[in-house]
C-alpha positions as CSV (number, residue, x, y, z in Angstrom):
1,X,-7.7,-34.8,24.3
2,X,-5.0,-31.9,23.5
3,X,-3.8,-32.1,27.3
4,X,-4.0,-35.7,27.7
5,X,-2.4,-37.1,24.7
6,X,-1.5,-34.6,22.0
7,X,0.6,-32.1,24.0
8,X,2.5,-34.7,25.6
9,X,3.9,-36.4,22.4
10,X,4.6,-33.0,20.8
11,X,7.0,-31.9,24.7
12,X,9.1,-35.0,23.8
13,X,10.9,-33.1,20.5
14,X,12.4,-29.5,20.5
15,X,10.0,-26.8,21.2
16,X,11.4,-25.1,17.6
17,X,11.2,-28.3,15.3
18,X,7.3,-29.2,16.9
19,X,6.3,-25.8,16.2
20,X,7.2,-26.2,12.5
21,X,5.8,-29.1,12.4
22,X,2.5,-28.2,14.0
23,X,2.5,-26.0,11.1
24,X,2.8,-28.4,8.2
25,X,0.3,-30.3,10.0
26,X,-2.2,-28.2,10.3
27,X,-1.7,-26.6,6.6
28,X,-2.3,-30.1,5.6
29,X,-5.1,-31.7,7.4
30,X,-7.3,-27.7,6.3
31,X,-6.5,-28.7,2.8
32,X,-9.1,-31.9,3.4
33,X,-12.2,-31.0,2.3
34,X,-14.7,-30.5,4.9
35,X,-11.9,-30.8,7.7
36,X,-12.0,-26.6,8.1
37,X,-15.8,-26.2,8.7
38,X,-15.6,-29.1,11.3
39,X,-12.6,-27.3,13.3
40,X,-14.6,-24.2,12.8
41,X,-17.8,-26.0,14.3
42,X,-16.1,-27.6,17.5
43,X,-14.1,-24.4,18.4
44,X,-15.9,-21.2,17.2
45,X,-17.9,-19.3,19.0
46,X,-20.5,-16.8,17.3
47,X,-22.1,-14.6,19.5
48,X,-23.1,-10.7,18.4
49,X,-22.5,-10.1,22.2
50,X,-18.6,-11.1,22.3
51,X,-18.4,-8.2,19.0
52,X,-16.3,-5.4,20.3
53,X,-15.2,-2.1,18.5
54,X,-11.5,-1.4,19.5
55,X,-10.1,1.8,17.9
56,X,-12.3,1.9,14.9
57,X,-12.0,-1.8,14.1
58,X,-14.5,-4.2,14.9
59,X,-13.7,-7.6,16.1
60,X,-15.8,-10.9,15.8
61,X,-14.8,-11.4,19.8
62,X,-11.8,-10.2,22.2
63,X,-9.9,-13.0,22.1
64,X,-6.7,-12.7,19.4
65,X,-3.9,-14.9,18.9
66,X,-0.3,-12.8,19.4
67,X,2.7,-11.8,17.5
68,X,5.5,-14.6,17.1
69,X,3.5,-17.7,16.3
70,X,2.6,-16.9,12.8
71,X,5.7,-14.7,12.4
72,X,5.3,-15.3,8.4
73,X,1.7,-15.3,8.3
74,X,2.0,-18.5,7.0
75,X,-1.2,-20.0,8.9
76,X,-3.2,-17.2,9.7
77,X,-6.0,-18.3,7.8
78,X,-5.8,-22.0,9.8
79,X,-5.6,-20.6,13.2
80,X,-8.5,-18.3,12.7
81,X,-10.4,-21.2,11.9
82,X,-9.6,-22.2,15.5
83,X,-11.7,-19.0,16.7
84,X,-9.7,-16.2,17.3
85,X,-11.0,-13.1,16.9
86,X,-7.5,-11.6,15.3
87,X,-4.4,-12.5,14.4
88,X,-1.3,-10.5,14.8
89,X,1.8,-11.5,12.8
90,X,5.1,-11.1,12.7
91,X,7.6,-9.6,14.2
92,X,8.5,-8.5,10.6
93,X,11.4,-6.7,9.6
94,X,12.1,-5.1,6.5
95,X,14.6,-8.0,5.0
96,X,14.4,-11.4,6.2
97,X,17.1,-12.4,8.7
98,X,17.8,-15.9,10.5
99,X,17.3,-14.5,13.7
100,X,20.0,-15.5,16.9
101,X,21.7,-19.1,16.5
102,X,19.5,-22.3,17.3
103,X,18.9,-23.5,20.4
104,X,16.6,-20.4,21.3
105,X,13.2,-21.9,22.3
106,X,13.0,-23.8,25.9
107,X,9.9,-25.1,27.1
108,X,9.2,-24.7,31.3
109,X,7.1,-27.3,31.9
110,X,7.4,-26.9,36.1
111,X,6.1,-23.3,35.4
112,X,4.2,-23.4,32.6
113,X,6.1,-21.0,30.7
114,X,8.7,-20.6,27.4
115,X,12.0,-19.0,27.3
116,X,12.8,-17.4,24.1
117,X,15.4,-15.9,22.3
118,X,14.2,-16.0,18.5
119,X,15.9,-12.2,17.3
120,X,12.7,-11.7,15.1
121,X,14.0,-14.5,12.5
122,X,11.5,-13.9,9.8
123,X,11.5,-13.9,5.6
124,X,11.3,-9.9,5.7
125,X,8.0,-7.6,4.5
126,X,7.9,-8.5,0.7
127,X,7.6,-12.1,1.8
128,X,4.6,-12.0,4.3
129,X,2.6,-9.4,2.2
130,X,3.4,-12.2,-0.9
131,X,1.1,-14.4,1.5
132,X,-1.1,-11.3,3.1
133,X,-2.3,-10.9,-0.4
134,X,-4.1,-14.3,-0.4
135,X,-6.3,-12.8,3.0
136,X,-10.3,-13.2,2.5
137,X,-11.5,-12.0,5.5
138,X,-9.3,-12.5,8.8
139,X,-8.6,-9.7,10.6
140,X,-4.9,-9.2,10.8
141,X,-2.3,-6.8,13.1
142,X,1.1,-5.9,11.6
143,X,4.0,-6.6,14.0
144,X,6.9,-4.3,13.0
145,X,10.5,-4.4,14.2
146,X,14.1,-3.2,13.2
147,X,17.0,-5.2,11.5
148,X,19.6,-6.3,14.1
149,X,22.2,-4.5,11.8
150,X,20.1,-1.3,11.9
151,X,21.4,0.9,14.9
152,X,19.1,2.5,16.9
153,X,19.7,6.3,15.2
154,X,18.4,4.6,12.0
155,X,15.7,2.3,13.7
156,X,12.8,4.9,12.5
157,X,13.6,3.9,9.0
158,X,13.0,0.3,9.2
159,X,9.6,1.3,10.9
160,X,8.4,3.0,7.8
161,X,9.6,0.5,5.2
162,X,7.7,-2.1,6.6
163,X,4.9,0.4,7.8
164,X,4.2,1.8,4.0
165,X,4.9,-2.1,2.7
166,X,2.2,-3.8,5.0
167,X,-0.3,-0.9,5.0
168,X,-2.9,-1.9,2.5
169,X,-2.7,-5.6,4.2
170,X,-3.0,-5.6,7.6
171,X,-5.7,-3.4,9.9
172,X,-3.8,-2.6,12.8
173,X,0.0,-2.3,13.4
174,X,2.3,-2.4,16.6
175,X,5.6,-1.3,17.0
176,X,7.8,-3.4,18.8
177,X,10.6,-2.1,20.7
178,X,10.3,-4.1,23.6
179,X,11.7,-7.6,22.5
180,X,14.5,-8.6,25.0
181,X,16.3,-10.1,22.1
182,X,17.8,-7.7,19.6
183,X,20.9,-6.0,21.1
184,X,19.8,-2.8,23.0
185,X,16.0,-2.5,21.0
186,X,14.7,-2.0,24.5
187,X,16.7,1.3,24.5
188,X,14.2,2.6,22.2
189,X,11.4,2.3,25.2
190,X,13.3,5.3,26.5
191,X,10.7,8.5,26.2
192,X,12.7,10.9,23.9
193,X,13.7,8.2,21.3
194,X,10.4,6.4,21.6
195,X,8.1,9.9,21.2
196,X,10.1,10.7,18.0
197,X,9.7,7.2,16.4
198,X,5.9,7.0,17.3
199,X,5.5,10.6,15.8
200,X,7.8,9.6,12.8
201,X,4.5,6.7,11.9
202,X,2.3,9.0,13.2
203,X,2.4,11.5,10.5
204,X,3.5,8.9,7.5
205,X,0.2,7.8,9.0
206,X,-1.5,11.0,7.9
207,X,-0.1,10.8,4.6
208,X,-2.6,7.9,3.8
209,X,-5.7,8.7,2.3
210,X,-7.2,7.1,5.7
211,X,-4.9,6.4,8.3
212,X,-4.8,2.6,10.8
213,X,-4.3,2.5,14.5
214,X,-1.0,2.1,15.5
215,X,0.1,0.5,18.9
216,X,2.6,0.3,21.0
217,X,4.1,-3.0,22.6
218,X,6.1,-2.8,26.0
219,X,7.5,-4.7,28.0
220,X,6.3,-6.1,31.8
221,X,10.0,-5.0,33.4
222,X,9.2,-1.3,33.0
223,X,9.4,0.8,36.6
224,X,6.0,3.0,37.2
225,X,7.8,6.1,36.3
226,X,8.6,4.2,32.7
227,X,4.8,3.7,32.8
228,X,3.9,6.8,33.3
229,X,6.5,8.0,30.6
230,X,4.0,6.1,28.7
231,X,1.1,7.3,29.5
232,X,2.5,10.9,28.5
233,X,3.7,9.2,25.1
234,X,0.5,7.4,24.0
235,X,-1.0,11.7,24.7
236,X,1.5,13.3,22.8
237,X,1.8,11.2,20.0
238,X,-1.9,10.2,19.7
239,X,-1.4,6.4,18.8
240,X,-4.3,4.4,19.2
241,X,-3.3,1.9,22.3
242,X,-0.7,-0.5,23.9
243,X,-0.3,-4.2,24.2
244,X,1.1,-5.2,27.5
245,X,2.8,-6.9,27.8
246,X,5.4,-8.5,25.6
247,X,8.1,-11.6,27.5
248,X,9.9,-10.7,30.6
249,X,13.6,-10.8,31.4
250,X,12.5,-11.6,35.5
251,X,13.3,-14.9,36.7
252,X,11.8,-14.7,40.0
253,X,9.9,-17.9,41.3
254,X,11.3,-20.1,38.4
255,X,11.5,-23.6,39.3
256,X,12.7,-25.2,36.2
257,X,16.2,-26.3,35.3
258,X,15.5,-24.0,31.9
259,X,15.2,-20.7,33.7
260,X,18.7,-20.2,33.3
261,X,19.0,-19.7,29.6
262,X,19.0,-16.0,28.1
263,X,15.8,-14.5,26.3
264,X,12.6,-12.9,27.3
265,X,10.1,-15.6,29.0
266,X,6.5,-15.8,28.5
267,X,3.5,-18.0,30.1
268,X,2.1,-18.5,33.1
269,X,4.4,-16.7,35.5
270,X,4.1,-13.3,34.0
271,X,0.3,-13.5,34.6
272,X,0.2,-11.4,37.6
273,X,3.0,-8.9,36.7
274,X,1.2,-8.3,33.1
275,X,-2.1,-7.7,34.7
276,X,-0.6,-5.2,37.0
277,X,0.6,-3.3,34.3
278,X,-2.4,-3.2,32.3
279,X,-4.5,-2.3,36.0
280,X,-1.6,0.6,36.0
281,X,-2.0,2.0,32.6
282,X,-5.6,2.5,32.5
283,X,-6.1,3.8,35.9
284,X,-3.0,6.2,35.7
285,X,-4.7,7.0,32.3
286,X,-8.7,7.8,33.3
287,X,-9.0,4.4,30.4
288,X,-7.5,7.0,28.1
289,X,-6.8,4.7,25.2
290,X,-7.6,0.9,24.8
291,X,-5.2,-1.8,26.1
292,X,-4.7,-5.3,24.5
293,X,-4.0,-7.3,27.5
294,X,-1.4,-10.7,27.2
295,X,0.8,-12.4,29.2
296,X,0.1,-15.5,31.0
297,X,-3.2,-16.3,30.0
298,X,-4.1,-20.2,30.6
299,X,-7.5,-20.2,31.7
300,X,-10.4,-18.1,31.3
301,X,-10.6,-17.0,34.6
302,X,-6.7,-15.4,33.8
303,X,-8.2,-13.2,30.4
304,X,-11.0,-12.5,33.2
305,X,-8.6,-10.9,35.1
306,X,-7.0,-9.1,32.5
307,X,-10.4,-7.6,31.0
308,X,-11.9,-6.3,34.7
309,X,-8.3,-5.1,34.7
310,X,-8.6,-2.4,31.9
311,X,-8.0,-4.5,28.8
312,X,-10.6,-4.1,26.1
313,X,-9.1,-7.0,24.3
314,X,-6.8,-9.8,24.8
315,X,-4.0,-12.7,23.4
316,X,-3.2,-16.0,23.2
317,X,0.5,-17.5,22.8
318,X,2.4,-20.0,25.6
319,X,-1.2,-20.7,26.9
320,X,-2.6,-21.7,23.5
321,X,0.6,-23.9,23.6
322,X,0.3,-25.5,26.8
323,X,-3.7,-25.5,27.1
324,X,-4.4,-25.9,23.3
325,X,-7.1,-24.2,21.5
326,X,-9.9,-25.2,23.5
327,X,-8.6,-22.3,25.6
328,X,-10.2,-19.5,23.1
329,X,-13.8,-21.2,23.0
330,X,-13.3,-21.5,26.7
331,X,-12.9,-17.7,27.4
332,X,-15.5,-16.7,24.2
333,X,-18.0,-19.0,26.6
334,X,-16.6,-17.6,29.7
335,X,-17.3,-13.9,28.6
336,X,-20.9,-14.6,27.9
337,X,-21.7,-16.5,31.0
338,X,-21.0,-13.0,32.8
339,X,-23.3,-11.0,30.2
């Protein structure tokens, strides 16, 4: 139904004004009574056998939704209702900021993909955790970014205001400095400034009375020596995994007329080359530290890959888009058929 008559309505208006109102929608129609418990009933799947414990947290099933939907957390609540296992919100920052001018979202419909160039627009940390207070129960991953008027030098600093702000209201955080569109955040992927800002969190981390895992997000264009570089980081620092991978600046095989606008681009094209990266990392590592594999997931068989790959869990975004949310119960039901 999604495929053959919702989705296509919803690609006739811009990709940024549907997702909005996608939102309202679905805020809405969860406020029926009864309407919740029959989305839960058609698309959740409760199994004790998809349970997995992934540094020190369990999770309901593998199968999370990732950072930049609900940048806001304005819907987590809704889309867990939908059957993910987790949601991860944000990119937050520590004051809200409009993000790059508008138009910055382009669908690929030839290749299945989404070109963004957002620039972590968001309400800032004091409005999500406003909303983040209302959680009963849905297991939630802080997304943390800079300012784009914080330099680099300064960036560690924006990590820890919105690190100490979201502590008590989220279970896991990632640090994202692998977003293509904030001027030069990728620079921080670099292995001296990236140790010190992982250790910087690291020991506020020890200041709490019990610490959370912290992860690392990175992006797909990374050589195998970057990789590496990673490897050695996730060691000395001790965080608790990485999420590979976040969108890609690559281009390569792009058929659609959208491929030439500017921002990182995410879907089924960087299936293969996310995959790779996650096969990489936990070879290169011995399986050292847990990997949350996304990028390019539209099937089952594609989180499949991604889980024999190394990845102990995985996420959802342009393929919950273009497949709709059939796509988690799909892979939930997929998982057990191999048990």
């Amino acid at each position: 139904m999604y495929k053959l008559l919702i989705r296509p309505i919803l690609f006739w208006f811009d990709p940024e004004e549907v997702h909005y109102f996608t939102f309202s929608t679905i805020k809405f129609l969860s406020k029926i009574p009864g309407i919740a418990a029959c989305i839960r009933g058609i698309f959740k799947v409760k199994d004790i056998r998809l349970e997995r414990e992934v540094f020190g947290i369990k999770f309901d099933n593998p199968v999370g939704l990732a950072a930049g939907f609900d940048k806001n957390a304005v819907l987590y609540k809704e889309l867990a209702d939908f059957g993910f296992g987790f949601i991860e919100i944000g990119t937050v920052t520590p004051v809200g900021q409009e993000g790059n001018p508008k138009k910055r979202l382009f669908r690929l419909k030839e290749d299945q993909a989404i070109i963004n160039r957002m620039g972590f627009n968001n309400g800032g940390v004091e409005e999500v955790i406003s909303r983040l207070k209302k959680n009963k129960g849905t297991l939630i991953g802080g997304n943390i970014g800079k300012n784009k008027v914080t330099s680099n030098e300064n960036a560690a600093s924006d990590y820890i205001i919105c690190f100490d702000a979201l502590f008590d209201y989220v279970d896991y955080f990632v640090v994202n400095v692998s977003s293509p569109n904030t001027p030069n955040l990728r620079a921080l992927q670099d292995k001296e400034p990236l140790t010190a800002l992982l250790q910087t969190l690291q020991n506020r981390n020890a200041e709490k009375i019990k610490s959370k895992p912290i992860l690392l997000k990175i992006a797909p264009d990374l050589t195998d020596e970057q990789l590496l570089d990673i490897i050695d980081i996730v060691k000395t620092t001790q965080i608790a995994g990485v999420i590979a991978t976040n969108t890609t600046i690559s281009r390569e095989g792009l058929q659609s007329e959208n491929k030439i606008e500017v921002g990182g681009m995410s879907g089924k094209p960087l299936a293969k080359r996310s995959t790779e990266v996650i096969r990489f990392l936990s070879e290169k590592s011995n399986k050292a530290f847990p990997i949350i594999g996304v990028g390019g997931i539209h099937s089952a068989e594609d989180a499949l890959e991604k889980l024999d790959a190394g990845a102990s869990l995985v996420q959802l975004y342009t393929g919950f888009i273009y497949e709709g949310p059939a796509l988690i119960k799909k892979i939930n039901k997929k998982i057990l058929e191999r048990l």
